[in-house]
Each structure stands twice: as C-alpha cells, then as structure tokens.
C-alpha positions as CSV (number, residue, x, y, z in Angstrom):
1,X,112.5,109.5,103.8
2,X,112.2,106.4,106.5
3,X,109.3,104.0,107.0
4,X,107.8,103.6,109.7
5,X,108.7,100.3,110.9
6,X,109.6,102.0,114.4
7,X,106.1,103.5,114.3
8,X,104.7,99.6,114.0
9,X,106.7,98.0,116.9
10,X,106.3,100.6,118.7
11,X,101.9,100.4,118.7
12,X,102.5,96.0,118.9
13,X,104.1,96.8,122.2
14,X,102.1,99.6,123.7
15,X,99.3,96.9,123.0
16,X,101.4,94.4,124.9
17,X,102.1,96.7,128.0
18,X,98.2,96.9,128.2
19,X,97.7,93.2,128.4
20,X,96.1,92.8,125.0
21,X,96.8,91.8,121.5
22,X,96.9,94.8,118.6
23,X,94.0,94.3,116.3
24,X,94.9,94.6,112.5
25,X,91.9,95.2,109.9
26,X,92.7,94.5,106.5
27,X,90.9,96.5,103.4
28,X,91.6,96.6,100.0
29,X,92.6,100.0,98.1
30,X,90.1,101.0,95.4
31,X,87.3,99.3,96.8
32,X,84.4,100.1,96.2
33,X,86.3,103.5,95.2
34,X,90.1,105.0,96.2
35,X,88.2,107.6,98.0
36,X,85.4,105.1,99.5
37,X,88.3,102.7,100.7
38,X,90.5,105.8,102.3
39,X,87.2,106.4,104.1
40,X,86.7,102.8,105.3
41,X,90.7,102.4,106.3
42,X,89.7,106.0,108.9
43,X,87.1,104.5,110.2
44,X,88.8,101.1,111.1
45,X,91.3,103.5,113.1
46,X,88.3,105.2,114.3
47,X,86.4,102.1,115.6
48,X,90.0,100.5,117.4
49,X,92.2,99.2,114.8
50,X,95.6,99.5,115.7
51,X,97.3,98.7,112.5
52,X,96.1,98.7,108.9
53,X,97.5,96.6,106.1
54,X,96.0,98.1,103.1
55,X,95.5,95.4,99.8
56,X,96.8,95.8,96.8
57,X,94.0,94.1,94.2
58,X,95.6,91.4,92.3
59,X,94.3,89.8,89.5
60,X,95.2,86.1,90.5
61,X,95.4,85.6,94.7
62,X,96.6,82.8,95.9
63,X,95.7,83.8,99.8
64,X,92.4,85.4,99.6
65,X,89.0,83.7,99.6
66,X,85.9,84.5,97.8
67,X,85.2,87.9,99.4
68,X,88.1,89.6,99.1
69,X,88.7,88.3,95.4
70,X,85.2,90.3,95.3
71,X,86.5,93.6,96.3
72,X,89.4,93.6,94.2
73,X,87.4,92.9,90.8
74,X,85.9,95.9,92.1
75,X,88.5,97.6,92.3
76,X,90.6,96.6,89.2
77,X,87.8,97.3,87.5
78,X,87.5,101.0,88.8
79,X,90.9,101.1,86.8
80,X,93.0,101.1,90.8
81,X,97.2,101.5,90.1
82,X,99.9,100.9,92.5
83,X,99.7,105.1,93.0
84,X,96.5,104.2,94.1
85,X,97.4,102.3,97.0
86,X,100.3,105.1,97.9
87,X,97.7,107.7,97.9
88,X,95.5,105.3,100.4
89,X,98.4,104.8,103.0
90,X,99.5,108.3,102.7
91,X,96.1,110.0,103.5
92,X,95.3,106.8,105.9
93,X,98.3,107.5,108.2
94,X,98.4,111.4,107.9
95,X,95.0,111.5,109.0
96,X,95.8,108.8,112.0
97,X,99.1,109.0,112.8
98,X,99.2,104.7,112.9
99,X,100.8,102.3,111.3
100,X,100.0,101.4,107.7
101,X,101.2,98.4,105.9
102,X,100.6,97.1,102.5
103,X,99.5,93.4,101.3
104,X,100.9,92.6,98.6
105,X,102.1,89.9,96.2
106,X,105.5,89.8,94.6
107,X,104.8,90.1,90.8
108,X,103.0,93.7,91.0
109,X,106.4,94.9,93.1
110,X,108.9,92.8,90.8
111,X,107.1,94.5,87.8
112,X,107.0,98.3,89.6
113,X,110.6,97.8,90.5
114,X,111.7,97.3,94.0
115,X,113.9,100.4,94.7
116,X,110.9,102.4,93.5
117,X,108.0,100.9,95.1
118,X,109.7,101.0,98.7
119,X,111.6,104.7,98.2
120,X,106.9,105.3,97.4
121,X,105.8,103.6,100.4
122,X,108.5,105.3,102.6
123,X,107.6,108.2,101.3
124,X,104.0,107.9,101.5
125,X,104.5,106.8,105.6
126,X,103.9,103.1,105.1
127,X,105.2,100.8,107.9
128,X,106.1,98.0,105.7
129,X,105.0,95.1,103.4
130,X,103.3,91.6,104.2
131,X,104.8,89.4,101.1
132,X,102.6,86.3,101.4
133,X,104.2,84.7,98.3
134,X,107.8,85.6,98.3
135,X,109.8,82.6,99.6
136,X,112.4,83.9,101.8
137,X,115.1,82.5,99.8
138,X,114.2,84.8,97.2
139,X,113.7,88.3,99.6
140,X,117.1,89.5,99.3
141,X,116.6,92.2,97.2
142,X,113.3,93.5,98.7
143,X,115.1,92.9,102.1
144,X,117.8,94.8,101.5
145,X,115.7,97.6,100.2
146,X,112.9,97.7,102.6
147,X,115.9,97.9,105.4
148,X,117.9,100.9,103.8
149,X,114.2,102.7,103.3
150,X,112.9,101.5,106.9
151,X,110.1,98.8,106.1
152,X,108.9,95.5,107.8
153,X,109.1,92.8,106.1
154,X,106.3,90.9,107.2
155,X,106.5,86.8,106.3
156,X,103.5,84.1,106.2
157,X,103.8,81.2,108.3
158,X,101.2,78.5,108.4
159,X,100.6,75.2,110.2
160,X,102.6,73.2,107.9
161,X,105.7,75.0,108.2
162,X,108.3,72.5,110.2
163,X,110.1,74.7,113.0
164,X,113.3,74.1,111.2
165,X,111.2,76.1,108.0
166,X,109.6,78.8,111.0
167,X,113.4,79.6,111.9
168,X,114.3,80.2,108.7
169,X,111.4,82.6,108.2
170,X,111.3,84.7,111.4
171,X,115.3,85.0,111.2
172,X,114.8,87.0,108.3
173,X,111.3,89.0,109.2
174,X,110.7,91.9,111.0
175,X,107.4,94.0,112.0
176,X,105.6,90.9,113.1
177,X,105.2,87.1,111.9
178,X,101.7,86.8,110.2
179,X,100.9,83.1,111.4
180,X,97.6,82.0,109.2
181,X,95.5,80.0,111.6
182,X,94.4,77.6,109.0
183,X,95.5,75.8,105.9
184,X,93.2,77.6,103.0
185,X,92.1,81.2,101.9
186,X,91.4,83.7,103.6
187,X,87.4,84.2,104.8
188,X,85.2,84.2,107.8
189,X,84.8,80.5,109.7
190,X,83.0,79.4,112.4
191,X,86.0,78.4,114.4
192,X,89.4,79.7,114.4
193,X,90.9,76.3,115.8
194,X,93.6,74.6,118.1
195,X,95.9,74.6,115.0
196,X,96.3,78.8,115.3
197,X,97.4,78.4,118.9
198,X,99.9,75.8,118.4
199,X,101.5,77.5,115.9
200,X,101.5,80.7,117.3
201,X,103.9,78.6,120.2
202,X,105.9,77.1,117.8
203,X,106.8,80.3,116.2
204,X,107.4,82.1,119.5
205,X,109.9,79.3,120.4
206,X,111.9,80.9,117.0
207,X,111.8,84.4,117.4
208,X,110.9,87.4,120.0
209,X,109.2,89.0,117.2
210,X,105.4,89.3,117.9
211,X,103.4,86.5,116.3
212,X,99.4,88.3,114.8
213,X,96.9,85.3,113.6
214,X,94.7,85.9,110.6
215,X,92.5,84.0,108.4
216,X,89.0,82.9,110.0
217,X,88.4,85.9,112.6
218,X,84.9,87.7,112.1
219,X,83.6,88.7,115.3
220,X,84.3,89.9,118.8
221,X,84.2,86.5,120.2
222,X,86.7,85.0,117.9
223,X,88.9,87.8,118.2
224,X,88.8,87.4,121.7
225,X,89.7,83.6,121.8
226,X,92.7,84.6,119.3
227,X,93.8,87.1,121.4
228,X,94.7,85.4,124.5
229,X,97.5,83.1,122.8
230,X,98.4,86.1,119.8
231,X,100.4,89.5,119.4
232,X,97.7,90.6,117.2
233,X,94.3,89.3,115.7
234,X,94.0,90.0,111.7
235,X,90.5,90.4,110.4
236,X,89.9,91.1,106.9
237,X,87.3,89.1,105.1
238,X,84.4,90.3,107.8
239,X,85.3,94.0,107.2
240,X,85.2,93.7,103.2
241,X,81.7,91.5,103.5
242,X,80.1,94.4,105.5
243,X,81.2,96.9,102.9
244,X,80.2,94.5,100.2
245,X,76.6,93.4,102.1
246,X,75.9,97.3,102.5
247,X,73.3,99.3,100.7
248,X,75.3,102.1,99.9
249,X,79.3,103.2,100.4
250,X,78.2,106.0,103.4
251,X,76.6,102.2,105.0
252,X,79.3,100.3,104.3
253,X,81.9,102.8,106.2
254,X,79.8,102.9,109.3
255,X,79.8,98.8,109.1
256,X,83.4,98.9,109.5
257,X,83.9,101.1,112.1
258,X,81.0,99.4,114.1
259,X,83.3,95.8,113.3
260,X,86.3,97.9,114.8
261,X,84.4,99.1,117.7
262,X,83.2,95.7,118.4
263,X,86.5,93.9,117.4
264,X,88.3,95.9,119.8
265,X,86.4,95.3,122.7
266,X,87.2,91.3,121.8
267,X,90.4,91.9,122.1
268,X,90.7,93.6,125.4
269,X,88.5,90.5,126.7
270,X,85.7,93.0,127.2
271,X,83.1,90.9,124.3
C-alpha cells in the first residue's frame, strides 16, 4: 500500500491557491493516553489544522523543549510502542481524510527496522516522516524506502545552515522543508523573529518545495506574522501546554480544538 505523500502536497497547495499558509499542529501519541491523544489529533482537524505530524515520545530529544519532553514522559510512562503511534495516524486520518505525518528521531526507526516501519506507516495512511536528526548524508536507506512505499521525507533546516548546506538538504527532501525559526528547542516565545523570514527566503531560493516554520508559534497573532513569509506555520508546544494546563483529558481536547480554531483564523489573516 502507498503513502500519502500526494495527499500532503496536494492540501500545501490547495492552501496556496487560497492565499494562505497550511497550519500544521503537532501532538504527541500516547499522551496523556493513545485514545486521549487520537482524540486531541480529531480535534486539531476539527478546529482547522490542515496537516498533523503525530510525535513519537523519545526518551532523549534533542529538538523539543520542556513541554513536549513533558508529554512524552507521559506517555512512555503509559507504556506507548511504535504500534502505538500507527494506531494514532491510522484512526487520525480515517476519521479525517488529511494528511498525517510522524516526528520522529532516527534511533527508534533504525532499531524497528526501516523496511518495516515505513511498509506500517504506509499502511496505516501516514503521509510521511519529519527526521529532525538524520543528516542527509546518512538518509539513503530511509530515502529509498520511504520513496518505494510513498512517504515524504521531511528535513530540518535552521538559521545556521549556509545555502550551500540548504541545497544539499532540499535536493534530497520532499513533502515540505521544516525551517525552525530559531536556534534552540522547541516551545512557546514571545517573538517568532526576523531570523524565520530570512531563512524561509534563503531556502526558497534552493528549492520549489514549500518551506512551513516551527518552533516559537503559540497564538493567532504569531501564526499570522509567520504566515505571510511561510508555506505552513507549525505549532506544537502551545497545543501540548493546553492539554497539559487542563483539568481533565475531556478539557484538554476542547483546548486544542479552540487553539485550531483560533490558529486558523491567524493564518488566513483574519486574527
């Protein structure tokens, strides 16, 4: 069975040819539960998320701030497996029909084995991977796979890659460029900064793939300055806090799908 890679280019440009960026949510499977964070991943679609990447808890992040490190002691403690996080994209994108992706990084999938961890997300309807820590150097194996079982392969650039090092990188990627505003972890700021929007330019002088910004969006606001320079606006650190700040799973699900809602107007400039 094929990813849905087509499935994910196809919603970044049907954002495009309505004069907006796509916004992406980010949650972590098995937080606070597999069932609670299947919940939380419907009602992101349901509030105006157009894409999902769906976390897979690691036990040493090298990308995620304080927050998400939270959610997935939560949900490594709660005993979450790589099925898991297969279960979560399947039911997320049968019950949605939009794309799914998983973040992820490399020593979980190296350990799974590659062959059988993208044959699973195929199969389960995932539209590809974002590999934060795999240098592309090192990708041809998962490349080839992810290709031959149609996946994105979704690379990190940040605003110390030269543009010789952003050529390298979006030669190779497909889906979308995640370009990380900011050097650091991920989590809420009070600025997303100049530095997001200058490398956002210098990776679209590289590539005609589209070019989403994440780390530091929270609100409507934010999402809205992002999105006049961006392809996409990631937000995952706000969406985890309101599950996290919230007095009871039921609360926390309506908090992200009230942070879609409001999100989504940002990005169509209507905040």
């Amino acid at each position: 069975m094929s990813g849905n890679i087509r499935l994910l280019s196809d919603t970044l440009a049907a954002a495009k040819a309505e004069g907006r960026a796509a916004l992406i949510a980010y949650l972590p499977a098995g937080f606070p539960t597999v069932d609670g964070g299947i919940a939380a991943i419907k009602a992101a679609f349901d509030g105006g998320a157009d894409v999902v990447e769906v976390g897979l808890p690691h036990s040493d992040p090298v990308l995620d701030g304080p927050v998400i490190q939270t959610a997935d002691d939560i949900a490594l403690r709660g005993g979450v497996k790589i099925a898991d996080v297969m279960r979560t994209v399947r039911e997320a994108h049968t019950a949605t029909g939009k794309p799914v992706l998983v973040m992820t990084y490399w020593n979980p999938i190296d350990r799974y084995g590659v062959e059988r961890f993208t044959a699973e997300l195929a199969e389960a309807g995932g539209a590809g991977c974002i590999l934060p820590d795999l240098p592309v150097q090192e990708a041809g194996l998962w490349r080839e796979h992810a290709e031959k079982h149609g996946l994105a392969t979704v690379f990190v650039v940040a605003p110390s890659s030269k543009d010789a090092r952003l050529a390298e990188i979006t030669k190779v990627g497909t889906g979308f460029v995640y370009a990380a505003s900011l050097m650091g972890v991920t989590g809420t700021r009070v600025s997303v900064g100049a530095q997001a929007q200058d490398l956002v330019e210098r990776t679209r002088a590289t590539t005609g793939t589209p070019v989403c910004v994440g780390l530091g969006v929270s609100n409507a606001q934010q999402a809205a300055e992002v999105a006049r320079f961006a392809d996409g606006v990631i937000v995952g650190s706000a969406f985890v806090k309101g599950m996290l700040d919230a007095p009871d799973d039921a609360a926390g699900v309506e908090a992200v799908r009230v942070l879609a809602g409001e999100l989504a107007k940002g990005v169509r400039g209507q905040a």
